[in-house]
C-alpha positions in Angstrom: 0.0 0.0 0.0 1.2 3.9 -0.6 0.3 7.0 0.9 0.2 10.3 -0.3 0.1 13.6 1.2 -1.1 16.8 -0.5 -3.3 20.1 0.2 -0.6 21.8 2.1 0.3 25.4 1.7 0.9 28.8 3.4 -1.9 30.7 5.4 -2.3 33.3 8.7 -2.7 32.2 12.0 -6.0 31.6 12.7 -6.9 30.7 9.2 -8.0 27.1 8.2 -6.5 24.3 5.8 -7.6 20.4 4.9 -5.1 17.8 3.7 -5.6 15.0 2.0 -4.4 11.5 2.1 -4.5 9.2 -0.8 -4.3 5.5 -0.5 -3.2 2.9 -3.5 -2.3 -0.3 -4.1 -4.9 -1.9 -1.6 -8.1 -0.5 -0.3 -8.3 1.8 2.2 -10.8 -0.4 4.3 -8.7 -2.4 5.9 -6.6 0.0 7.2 -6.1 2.4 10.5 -4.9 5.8 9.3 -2.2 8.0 11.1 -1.3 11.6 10.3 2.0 12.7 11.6 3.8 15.8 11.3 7.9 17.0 12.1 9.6 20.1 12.1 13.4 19.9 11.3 15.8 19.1 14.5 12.7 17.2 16.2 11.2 14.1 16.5 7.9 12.5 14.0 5.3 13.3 16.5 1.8 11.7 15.9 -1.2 13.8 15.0 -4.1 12.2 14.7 -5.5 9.1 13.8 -8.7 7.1 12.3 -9.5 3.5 13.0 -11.0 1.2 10.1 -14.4 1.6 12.2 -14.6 5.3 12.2 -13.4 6.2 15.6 -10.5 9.0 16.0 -8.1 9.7 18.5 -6.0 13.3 18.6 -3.1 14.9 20.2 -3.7 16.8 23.2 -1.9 20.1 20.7 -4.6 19.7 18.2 -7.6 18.9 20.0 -10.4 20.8 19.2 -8.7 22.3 16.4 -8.6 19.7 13.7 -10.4 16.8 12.4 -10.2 13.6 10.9 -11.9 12.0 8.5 -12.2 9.4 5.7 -13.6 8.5 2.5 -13.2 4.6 2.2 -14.9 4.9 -1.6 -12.3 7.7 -2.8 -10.0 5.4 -0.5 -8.7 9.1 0.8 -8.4 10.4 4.4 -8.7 13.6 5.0 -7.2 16.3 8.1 -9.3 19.5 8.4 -7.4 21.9 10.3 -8.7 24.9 11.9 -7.4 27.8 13.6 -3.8 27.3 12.5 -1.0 28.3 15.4 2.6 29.2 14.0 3.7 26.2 15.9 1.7 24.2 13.6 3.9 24.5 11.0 5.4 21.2 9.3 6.0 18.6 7.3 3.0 16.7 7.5 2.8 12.7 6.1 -0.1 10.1 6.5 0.6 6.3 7.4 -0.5 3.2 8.5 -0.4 2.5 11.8 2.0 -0.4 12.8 0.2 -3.6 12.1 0.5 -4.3 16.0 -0.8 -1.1 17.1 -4.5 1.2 16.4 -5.3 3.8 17.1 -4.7 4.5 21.3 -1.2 4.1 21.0 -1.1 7.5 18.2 1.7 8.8 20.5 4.0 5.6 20.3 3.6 4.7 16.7 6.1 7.3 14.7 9.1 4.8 15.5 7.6 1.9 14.3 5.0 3.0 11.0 6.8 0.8 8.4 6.9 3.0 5.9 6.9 6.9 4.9 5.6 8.8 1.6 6.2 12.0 0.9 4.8 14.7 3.1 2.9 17.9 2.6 4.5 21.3 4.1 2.0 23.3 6.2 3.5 27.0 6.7 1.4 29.0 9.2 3.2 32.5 9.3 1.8 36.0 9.5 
């Protein structure tokens, strides 16, 4: 399976942006979703996530802010993210969980996602 990343871009604080994760090679069904974002000099830090039954979990940074979502028939998952901070600004990739983790264990997963595509860059600057 591949994962794609695209939508990001450059907007104001405060302002509002959705990425988009495209799935290929296998359906999108079957798998739980993570977004996961890095600045340069730190570590993959996980984002958000959505299980194959719908339900979400979110860091505590983003809570309230953003939203996950997914599209099983456009096998695409999507990250709506509202009231952009300036320390939201990154590189931000989509995943699939590690086989032996879902959902809960968000925070622990960067490490161990087996593998990466390429990211979108999310610039929130005034």
């Amino acid at each position: 399976v591949q994962l794609q990343a695209s939508g990001g871009g450059l907007v104001h604080p405060g302002e509002s942006l959705r990425v988009s994760c495209t799935v290929s090679g296998s359906s999108l069904h079957f798998y739980d979703i993570g977004w996961f974002r890095q600045v340069p000099g730190k570590e993959r830090e996980g984002v958000s996530c959505i299980s194959s039954d719908g339900s979400t979990r979110y860091a505590t940074s983003v809570r309230g802010r953003f939203t996950i979502s997914r599209d099983d028939a456009k096998n695409t998952v999507y990250l709506q993210m509202n009231s952009l901070e300036p320390e939201d600004t990154a590189i931000y990739y989509c995943a699939t969980m590690p086989s032996d983790m879902s959902c809960p264990y968000l925070y622990y997963a960067a490490p161990r996602v087996p593998y990466w595509g390429k990211g979108t860059l999310v610039t929130v600057s005034s």
